[in-house]
The first five atom37 places (N, CA, C, CB, O) and aatype in JSON, in Angstrom:
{
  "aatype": [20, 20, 20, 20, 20, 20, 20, 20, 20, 20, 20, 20, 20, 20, 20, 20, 20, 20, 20, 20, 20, 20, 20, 20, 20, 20, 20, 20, 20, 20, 20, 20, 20, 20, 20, 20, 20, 20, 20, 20, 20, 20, 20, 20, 20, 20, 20, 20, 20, 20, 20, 20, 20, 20, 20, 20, 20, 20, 20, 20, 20, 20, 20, 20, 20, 20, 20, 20, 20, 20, 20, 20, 20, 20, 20, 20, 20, 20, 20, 20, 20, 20, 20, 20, 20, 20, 20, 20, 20, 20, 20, 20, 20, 20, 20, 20, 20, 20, 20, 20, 20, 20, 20, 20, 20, 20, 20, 20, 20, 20, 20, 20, 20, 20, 20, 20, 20, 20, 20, 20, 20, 20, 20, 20],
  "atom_mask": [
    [1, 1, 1, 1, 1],
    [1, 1, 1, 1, 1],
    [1, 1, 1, 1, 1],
    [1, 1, 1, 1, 1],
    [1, 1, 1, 1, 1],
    [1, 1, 1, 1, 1],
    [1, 1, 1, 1, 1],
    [1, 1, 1, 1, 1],
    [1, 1, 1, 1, 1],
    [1, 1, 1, 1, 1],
    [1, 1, 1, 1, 1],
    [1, 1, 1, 1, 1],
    [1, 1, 1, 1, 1],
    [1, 1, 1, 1, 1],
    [1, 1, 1, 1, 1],
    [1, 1, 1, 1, 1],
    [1, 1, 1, 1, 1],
    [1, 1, 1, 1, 1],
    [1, 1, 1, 1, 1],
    [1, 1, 1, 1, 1],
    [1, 1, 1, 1, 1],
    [1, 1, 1, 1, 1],
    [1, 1, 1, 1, 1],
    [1, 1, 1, 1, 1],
    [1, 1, 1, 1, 1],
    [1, 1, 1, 1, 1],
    [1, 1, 1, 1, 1],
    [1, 1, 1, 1, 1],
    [1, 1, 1, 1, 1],
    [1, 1, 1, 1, 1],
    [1, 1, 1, 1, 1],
    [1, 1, 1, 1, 1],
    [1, 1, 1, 1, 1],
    [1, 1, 1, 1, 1],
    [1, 1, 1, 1, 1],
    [1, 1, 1, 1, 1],
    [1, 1, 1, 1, 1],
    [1, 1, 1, 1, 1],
    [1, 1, 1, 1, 1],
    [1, 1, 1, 1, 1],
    [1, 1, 1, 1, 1],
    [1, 1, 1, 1, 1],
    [1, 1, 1, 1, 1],
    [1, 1, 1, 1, 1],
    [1, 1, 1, 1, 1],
    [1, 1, 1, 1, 1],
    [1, 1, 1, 1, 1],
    [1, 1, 1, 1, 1],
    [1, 1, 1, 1, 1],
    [1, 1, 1, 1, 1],
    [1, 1, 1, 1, 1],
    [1, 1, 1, 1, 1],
    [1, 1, 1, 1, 1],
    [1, 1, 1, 1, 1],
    [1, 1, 1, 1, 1],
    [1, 1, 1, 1, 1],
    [1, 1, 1, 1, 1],
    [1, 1, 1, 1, 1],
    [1, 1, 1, 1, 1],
    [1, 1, 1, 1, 1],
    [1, 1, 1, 1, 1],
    [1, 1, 1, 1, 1],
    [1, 1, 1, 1, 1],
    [1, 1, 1, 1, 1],
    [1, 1, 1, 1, 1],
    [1, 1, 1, 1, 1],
    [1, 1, 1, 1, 1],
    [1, 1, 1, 1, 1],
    [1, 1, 1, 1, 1],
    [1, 1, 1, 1, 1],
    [1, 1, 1, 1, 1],
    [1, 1, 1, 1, 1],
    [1, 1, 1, 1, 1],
    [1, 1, 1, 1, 1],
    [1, 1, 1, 1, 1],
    [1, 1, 1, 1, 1],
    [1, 1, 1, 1, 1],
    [1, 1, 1, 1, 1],
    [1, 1, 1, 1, 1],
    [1, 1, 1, 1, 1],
    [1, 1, 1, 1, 1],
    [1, 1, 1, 1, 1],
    [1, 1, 1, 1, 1],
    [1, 1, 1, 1, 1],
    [1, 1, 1, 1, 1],
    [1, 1, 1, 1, 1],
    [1, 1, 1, 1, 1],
    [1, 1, 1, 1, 1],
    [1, 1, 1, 1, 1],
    [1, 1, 1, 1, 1],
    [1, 1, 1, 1, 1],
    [1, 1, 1, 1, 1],
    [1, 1, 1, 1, 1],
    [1, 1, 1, 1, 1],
    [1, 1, 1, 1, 1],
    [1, 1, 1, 1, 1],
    [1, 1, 1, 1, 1],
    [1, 1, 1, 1, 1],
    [1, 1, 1, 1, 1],
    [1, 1, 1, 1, 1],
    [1, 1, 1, 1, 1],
    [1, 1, 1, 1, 1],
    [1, 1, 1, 1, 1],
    [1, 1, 1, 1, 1],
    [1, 1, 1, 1, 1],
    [1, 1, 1, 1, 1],
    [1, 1, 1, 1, 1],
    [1, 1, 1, 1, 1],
    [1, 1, 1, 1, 1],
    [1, 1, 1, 1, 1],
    [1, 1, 1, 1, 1],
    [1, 1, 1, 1, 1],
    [1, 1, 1, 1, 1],
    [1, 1, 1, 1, 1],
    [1, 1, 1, 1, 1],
    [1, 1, 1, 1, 1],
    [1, 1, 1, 1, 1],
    [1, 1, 1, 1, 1],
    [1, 1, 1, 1, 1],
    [1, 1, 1, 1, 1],
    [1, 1, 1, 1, 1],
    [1, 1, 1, 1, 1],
    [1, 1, 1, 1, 1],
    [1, 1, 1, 1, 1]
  ],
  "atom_positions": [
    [[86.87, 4.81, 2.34], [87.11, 3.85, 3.41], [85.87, 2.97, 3.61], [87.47, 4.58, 4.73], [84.75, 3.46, 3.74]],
    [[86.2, 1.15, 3.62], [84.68, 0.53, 3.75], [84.88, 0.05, 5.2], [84.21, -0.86, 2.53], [85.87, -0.56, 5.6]],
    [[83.9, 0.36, 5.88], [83.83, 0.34, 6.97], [83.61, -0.95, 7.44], [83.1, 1.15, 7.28], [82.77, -1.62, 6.83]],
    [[84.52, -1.73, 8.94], [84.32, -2.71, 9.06], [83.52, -3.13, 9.88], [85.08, -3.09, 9.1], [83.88, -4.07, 10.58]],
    [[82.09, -2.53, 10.07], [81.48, -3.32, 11.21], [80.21, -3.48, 10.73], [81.49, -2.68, 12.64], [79.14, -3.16, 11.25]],
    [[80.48, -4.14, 9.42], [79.14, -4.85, 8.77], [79.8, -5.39, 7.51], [77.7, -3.73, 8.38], [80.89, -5.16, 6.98]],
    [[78.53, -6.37, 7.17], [79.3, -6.99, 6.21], [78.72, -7.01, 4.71], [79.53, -8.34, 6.69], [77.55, -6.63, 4.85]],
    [[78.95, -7.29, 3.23], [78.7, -6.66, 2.53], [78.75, -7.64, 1.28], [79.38, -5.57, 2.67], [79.68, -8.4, 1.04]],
    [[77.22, -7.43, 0.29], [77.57, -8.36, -0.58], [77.92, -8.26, -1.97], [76.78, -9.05, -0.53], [78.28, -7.12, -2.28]],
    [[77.94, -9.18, -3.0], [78.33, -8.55, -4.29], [77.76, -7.88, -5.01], [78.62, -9.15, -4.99], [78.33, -7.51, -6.03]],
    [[76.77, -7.6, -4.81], [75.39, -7.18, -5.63], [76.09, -5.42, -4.69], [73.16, -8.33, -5.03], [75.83, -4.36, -5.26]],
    [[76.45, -5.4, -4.08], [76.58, -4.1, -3.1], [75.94, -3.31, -2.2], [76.77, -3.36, -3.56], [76.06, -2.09, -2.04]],
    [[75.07, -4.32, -1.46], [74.45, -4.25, -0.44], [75.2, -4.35, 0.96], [73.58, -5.09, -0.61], [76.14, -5.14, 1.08]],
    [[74.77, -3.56, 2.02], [75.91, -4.22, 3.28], [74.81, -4.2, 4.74], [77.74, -2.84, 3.61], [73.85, -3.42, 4.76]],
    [[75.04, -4.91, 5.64], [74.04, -5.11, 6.4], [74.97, -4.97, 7.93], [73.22, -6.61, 5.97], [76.0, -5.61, 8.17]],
    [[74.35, -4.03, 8.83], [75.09, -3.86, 10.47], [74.42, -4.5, 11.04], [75.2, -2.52, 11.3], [73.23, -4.42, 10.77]],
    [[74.76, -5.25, 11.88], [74.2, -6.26, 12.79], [73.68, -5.5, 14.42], [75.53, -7.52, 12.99], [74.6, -5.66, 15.22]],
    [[72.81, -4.96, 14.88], [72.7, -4.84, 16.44], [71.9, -5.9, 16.78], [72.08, -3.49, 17.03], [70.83, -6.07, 16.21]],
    [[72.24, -6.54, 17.52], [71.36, -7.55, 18.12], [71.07, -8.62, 17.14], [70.07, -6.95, 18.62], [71.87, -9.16, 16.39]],
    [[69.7, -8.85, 17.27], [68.61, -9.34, 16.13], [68.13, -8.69, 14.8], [67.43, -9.43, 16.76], [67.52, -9.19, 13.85]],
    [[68.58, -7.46, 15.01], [68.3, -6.59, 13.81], [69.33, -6.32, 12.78], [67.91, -5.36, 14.25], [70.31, -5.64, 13.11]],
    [[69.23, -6.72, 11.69], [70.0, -6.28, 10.86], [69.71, -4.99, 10.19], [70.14, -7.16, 10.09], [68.53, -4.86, 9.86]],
    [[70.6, -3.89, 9.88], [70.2, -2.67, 9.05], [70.77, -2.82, 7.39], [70.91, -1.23, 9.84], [71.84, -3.33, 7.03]],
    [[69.67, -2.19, 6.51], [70.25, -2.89, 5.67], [70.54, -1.32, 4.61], [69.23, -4.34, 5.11], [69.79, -0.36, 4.72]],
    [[71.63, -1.33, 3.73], [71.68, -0.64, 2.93], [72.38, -0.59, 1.47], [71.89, 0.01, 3.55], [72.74, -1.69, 1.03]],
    [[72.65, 0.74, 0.53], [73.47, 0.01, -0.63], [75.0, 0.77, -0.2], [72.78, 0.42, -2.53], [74.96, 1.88, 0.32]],
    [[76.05, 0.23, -0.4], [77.15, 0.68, -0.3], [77.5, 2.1, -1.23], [77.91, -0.44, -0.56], [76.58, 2.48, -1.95]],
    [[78.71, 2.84, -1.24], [78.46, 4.17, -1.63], [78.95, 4.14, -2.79], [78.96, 5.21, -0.85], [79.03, 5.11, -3.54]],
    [[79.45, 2.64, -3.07], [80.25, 2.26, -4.78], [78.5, 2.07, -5.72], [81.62, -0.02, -4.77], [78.23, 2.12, -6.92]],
    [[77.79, 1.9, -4.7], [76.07, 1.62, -6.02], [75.93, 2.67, -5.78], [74.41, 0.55, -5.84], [75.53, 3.33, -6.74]],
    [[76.12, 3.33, -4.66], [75.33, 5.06, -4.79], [76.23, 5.94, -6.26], [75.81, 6.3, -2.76], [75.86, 6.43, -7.33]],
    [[77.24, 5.8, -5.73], [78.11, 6.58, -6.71], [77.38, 5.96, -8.19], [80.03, 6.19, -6.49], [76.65, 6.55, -8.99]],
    [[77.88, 4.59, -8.22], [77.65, 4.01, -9.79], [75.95, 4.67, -10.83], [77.48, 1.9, -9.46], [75.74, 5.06, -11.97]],
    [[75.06, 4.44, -9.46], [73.43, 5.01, -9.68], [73.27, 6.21, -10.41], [72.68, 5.36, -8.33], [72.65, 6.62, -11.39]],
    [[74.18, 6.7, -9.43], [74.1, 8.95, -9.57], [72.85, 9.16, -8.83], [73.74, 9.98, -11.68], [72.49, 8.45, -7.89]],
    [[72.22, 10.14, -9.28], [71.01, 10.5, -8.26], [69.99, 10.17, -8.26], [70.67, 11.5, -8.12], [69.31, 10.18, -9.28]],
    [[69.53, 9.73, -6.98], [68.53, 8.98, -6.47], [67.6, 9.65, -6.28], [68.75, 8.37, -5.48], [67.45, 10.49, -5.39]],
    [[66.75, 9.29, -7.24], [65.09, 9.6, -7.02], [63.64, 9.36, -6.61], [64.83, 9.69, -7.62], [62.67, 10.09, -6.81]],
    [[63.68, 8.21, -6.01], [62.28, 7.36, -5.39], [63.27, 6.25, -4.81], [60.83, 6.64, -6.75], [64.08, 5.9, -5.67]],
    [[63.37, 5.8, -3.97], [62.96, 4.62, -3.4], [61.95, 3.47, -3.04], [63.15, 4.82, -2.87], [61.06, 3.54, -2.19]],
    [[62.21, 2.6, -3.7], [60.48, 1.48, -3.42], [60.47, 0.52, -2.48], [59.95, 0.43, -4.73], [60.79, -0.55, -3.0]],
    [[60.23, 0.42, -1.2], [61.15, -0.15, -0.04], [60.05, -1.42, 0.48], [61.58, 1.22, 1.38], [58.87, -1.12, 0.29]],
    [[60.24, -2.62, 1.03], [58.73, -3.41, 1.74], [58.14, -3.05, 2.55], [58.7, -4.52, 2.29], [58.44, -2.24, 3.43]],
    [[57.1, -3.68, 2.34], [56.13, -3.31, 3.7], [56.67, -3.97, 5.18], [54.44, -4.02, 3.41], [57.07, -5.13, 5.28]],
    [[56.62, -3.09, 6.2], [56.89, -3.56, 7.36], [56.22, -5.14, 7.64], [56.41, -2.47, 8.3], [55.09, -5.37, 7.22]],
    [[56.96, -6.17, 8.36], [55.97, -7.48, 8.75], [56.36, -8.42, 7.32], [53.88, -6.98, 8.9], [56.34, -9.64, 7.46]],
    [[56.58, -8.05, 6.45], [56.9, -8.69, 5.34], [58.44, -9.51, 5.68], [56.89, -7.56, 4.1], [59.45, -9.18, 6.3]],
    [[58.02, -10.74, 4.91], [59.11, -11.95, 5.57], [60.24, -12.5, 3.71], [57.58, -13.96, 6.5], [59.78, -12.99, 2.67]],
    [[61.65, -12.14, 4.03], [61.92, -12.56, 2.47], [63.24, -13.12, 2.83], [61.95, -11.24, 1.15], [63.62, -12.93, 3.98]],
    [[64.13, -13.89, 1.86], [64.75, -14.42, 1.92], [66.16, -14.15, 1.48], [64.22, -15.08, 1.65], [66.24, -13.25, 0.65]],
    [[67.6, -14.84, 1.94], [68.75, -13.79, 1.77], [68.63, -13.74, 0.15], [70.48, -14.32, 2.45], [68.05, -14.64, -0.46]],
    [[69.05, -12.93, -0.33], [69.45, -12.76, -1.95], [67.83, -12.07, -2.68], [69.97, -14.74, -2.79], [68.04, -11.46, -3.73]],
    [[66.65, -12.11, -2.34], [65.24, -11.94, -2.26], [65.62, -10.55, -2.58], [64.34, -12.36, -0.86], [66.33, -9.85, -1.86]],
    [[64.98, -10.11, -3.96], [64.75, -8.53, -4.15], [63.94, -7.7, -3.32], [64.2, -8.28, -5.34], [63.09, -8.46, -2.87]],
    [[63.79, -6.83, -2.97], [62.44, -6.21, -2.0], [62.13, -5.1, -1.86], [62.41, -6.4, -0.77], [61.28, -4.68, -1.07]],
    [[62.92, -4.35, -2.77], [62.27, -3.02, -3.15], [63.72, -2.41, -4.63], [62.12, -1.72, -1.21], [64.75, -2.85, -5.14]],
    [[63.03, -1.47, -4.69], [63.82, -0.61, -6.07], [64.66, 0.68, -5.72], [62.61, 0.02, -7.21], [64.33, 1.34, -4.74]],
    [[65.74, 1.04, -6.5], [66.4, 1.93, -6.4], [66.59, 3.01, -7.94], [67.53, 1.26, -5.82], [67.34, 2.86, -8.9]],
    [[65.84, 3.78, -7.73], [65.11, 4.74, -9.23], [66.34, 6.0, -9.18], [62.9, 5.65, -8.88], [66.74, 6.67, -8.22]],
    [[66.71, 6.03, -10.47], [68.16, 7.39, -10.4], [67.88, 7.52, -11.3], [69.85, 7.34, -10.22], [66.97, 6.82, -11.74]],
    [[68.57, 8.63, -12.19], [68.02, 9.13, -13.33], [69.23, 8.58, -14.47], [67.74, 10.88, -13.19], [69.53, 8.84, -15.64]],
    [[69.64, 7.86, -13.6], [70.28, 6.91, -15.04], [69.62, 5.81, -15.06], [71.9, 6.4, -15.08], [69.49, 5.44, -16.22]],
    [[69.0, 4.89, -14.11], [68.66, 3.35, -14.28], [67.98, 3.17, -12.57], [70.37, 2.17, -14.73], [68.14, 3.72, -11.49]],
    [[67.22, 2.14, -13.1], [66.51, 1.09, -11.96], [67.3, -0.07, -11.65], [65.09, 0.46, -12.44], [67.66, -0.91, -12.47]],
    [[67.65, -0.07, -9.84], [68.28, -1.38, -9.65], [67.12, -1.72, -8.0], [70.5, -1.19, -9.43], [66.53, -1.08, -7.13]],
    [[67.39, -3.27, -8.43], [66.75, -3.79, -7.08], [67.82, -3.84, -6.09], [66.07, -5.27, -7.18], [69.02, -3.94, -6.37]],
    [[67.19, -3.74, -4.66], [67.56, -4.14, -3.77], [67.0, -5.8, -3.07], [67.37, -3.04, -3.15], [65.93, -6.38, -2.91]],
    [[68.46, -6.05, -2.81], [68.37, -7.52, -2.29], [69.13, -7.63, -0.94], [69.02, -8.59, -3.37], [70.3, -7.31, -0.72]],
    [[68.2, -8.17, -0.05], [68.65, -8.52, 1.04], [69.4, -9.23, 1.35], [68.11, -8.74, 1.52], [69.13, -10.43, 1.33]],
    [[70.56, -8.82, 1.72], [71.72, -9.95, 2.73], [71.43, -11.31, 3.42], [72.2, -9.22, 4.03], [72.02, -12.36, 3.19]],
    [[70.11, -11.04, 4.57], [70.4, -12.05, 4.93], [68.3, -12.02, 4.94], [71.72, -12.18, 6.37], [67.49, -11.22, 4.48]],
    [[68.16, -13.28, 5.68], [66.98, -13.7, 5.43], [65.92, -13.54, 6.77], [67.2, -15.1, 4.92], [66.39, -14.06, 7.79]],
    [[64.65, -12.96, 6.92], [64.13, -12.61, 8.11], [62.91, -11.84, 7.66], [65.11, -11.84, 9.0], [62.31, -11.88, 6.59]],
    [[62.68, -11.06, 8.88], [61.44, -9.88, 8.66], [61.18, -8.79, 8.49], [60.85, -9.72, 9.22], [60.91, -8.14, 9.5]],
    [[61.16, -8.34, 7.58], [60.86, -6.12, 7.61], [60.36, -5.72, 9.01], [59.16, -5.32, 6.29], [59.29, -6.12, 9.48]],
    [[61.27, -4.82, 9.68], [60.56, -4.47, 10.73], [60.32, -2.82, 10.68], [61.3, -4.99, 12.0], [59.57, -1.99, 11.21]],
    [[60.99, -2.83, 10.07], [61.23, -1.28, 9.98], [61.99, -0.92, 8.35], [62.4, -0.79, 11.43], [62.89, -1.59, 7.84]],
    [[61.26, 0.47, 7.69], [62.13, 0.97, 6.69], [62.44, 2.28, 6.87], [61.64, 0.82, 5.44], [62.39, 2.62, 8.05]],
    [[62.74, 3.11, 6.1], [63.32, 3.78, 6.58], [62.63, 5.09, 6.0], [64.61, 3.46, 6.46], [62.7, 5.37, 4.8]],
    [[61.67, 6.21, 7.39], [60.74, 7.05, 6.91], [61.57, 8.48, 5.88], [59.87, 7.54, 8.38], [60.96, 9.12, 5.03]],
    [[62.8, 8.67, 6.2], [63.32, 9.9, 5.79], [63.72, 9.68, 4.0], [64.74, 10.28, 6.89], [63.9, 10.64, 3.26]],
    [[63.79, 8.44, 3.61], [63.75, 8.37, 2.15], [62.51, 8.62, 1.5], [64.15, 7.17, 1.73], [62.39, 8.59, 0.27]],
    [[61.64, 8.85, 2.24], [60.52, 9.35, 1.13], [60.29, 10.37, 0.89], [59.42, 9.09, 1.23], [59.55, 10.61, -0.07]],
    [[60.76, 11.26, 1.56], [61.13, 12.92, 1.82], [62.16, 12.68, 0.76], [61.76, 13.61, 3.6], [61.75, 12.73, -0.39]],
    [[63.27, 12.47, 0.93], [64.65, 12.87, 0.45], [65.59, 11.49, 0.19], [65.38, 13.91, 1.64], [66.58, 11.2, 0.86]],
    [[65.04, 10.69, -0.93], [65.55, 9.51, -1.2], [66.97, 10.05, -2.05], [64.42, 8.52, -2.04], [67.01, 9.52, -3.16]],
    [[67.78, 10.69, -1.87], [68.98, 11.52, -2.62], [70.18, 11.27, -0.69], [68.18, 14.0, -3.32], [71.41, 11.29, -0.76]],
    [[69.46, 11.08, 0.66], [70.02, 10.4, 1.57], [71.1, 9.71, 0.85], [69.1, 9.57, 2.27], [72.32, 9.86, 0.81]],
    [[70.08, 8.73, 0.17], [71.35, 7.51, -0.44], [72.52, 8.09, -1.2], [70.69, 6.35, -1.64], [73.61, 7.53, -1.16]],
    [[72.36, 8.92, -1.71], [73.72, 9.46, -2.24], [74.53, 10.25, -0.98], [73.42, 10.59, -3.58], [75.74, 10.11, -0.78]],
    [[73.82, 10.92, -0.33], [74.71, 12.08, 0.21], [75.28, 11.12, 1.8], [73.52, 13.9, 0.54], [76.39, 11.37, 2.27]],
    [[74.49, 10.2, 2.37], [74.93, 9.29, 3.3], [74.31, 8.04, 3.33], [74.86, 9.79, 4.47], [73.52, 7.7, 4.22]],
    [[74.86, 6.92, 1.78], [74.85, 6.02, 1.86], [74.62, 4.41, 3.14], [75.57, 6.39, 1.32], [73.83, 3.48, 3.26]],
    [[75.8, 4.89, 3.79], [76.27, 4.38, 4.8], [75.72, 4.67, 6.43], [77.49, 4.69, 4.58], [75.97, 3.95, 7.39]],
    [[75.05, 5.71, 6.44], [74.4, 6.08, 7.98], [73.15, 6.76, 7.55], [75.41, 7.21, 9.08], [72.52, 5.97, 8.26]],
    [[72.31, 7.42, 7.08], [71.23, 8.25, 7.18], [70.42, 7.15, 5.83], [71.66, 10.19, 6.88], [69.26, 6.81, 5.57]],
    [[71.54, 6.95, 5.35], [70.84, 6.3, 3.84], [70.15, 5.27, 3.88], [71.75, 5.86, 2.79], [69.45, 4.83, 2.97]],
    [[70.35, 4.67, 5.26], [70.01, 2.84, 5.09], [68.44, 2.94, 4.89], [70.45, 1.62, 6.8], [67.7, 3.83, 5.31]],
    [[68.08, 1.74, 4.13], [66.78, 1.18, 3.72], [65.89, 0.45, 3.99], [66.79, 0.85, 3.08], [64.84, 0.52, 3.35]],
    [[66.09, -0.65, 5.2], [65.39, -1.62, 6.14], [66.26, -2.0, 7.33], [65.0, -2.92, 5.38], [67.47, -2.08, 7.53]],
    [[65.21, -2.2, 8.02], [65.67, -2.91, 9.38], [65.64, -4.82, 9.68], [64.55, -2.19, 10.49], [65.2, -5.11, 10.79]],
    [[65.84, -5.37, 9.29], [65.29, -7.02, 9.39], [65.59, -7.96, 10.57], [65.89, -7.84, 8.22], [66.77, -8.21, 10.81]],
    [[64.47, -8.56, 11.42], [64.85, -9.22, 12.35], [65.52, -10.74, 11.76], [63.66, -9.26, 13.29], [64.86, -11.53, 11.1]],
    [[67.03, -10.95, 12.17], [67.26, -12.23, 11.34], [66.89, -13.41, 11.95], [68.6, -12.41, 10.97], [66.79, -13.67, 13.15]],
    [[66.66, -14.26, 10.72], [66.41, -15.61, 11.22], [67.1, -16.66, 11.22], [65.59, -16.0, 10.81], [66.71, -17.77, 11.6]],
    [[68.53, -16.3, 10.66], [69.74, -17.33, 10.66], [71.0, -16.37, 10.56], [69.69, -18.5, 9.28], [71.38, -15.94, 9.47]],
    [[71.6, -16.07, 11.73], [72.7, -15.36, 11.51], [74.1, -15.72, 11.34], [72.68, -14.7, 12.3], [75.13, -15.05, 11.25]],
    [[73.8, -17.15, 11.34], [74.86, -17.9, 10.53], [74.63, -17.68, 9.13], [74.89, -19.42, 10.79], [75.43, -18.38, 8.51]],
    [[73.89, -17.04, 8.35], [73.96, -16.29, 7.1], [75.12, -15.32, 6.69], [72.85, -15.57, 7.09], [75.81, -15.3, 5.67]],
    [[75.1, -14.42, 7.94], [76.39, -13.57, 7.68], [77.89, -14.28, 7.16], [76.67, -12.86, 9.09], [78.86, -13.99, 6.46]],
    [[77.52, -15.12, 7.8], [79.22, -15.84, 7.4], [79.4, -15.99, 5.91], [79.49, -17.61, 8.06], [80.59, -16.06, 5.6]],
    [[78.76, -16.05, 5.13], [78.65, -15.78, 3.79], [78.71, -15.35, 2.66], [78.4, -15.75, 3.67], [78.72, -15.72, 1.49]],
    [[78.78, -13.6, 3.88], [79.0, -12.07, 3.28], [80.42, -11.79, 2.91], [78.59, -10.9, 4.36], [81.41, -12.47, 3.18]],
    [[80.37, -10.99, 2.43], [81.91, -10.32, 2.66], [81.92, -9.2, 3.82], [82.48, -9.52, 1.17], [81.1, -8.33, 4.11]],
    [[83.36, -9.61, 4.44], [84.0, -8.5, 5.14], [84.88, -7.47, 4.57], [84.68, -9.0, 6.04], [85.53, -7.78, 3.57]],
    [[85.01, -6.14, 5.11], [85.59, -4.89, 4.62], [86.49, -5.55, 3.65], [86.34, -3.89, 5.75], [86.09, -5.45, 2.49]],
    [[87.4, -6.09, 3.77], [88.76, -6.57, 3.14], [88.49, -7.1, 1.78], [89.49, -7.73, 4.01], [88.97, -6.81, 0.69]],
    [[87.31, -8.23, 2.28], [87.39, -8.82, 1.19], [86.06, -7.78, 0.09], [87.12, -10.61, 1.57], [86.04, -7.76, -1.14]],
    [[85.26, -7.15, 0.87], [84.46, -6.27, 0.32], [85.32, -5.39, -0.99], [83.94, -5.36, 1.57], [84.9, -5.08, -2.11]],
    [[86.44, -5.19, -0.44], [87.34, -3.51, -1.47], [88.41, -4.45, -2.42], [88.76, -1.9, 0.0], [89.1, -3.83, -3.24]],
    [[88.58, -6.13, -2.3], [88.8, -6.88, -2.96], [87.83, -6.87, -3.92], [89.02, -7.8, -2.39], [88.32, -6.11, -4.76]],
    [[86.62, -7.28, -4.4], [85.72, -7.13, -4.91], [85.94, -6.25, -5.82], [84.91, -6.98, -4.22], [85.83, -6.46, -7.03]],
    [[86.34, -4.93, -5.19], [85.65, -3.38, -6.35], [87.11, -3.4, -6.97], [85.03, -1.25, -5.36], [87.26, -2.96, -8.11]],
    [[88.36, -3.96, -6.13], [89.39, -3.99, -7.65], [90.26, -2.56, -6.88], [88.25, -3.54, -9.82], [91.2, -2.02, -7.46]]
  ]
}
């Protein structure tokens, strides 16, 4: 089930909106596709990047993929429990798993994304 209260891009990233903050993570179709997740390489807090902007790595013991941000703003926060147990991303993609926090700077960006619907359109 892809959940509808965030929105999600092709690369398979999906981002929840509270406020000003966007949370950002990979959907559970890259977790699955990855297999198991072994390091996470995430930005430095205060760091400013742009929507589509790579900004950290996702290390599994099949392959390296970047992560790219949804929408465009500031690292405010990442996320301390993946450095302990970056395997989160597999076991809760979607809630424990997420990877940054970003204050946005155009949230007329979202409109851009995909929603649930058209998100599981996408995977076919």
């Amino acid at each position: 089930m892809i959940p509808n209260d965030r929105k999600y891009t092709q690369e398979h990233e999906w981002v929840q909106v509270e406020g000003e903050i966007g949370i950002v993570g990979i959907t559970d179709h890259a977790a699955s596709e990855l297999g198991d997740i072994v390091y996470v390489d995430l930005p430095e807090v205060g760091a400013e990047f742009s929507a589509g902007d790579s900004v950290g790595s996702i290390e599994s013991v099949k392959a390296v993929a970047d992560l790219y941000l949804p929408v465009s703003g500031e690292i405010v926060e990442v996320n301390p429990a993946l450095d302990g147990d970056p395997g989160l991303v597999n076991s809760s993609p979607l809630d424990d798993g997420w990877m940054v926090k970003v204050r946005l700077v155009d949230p007329a960006e979202l409109d851009s994304l995909l929603d649930a619907a058209g998100y599981e359109e996408l995977l076919g």
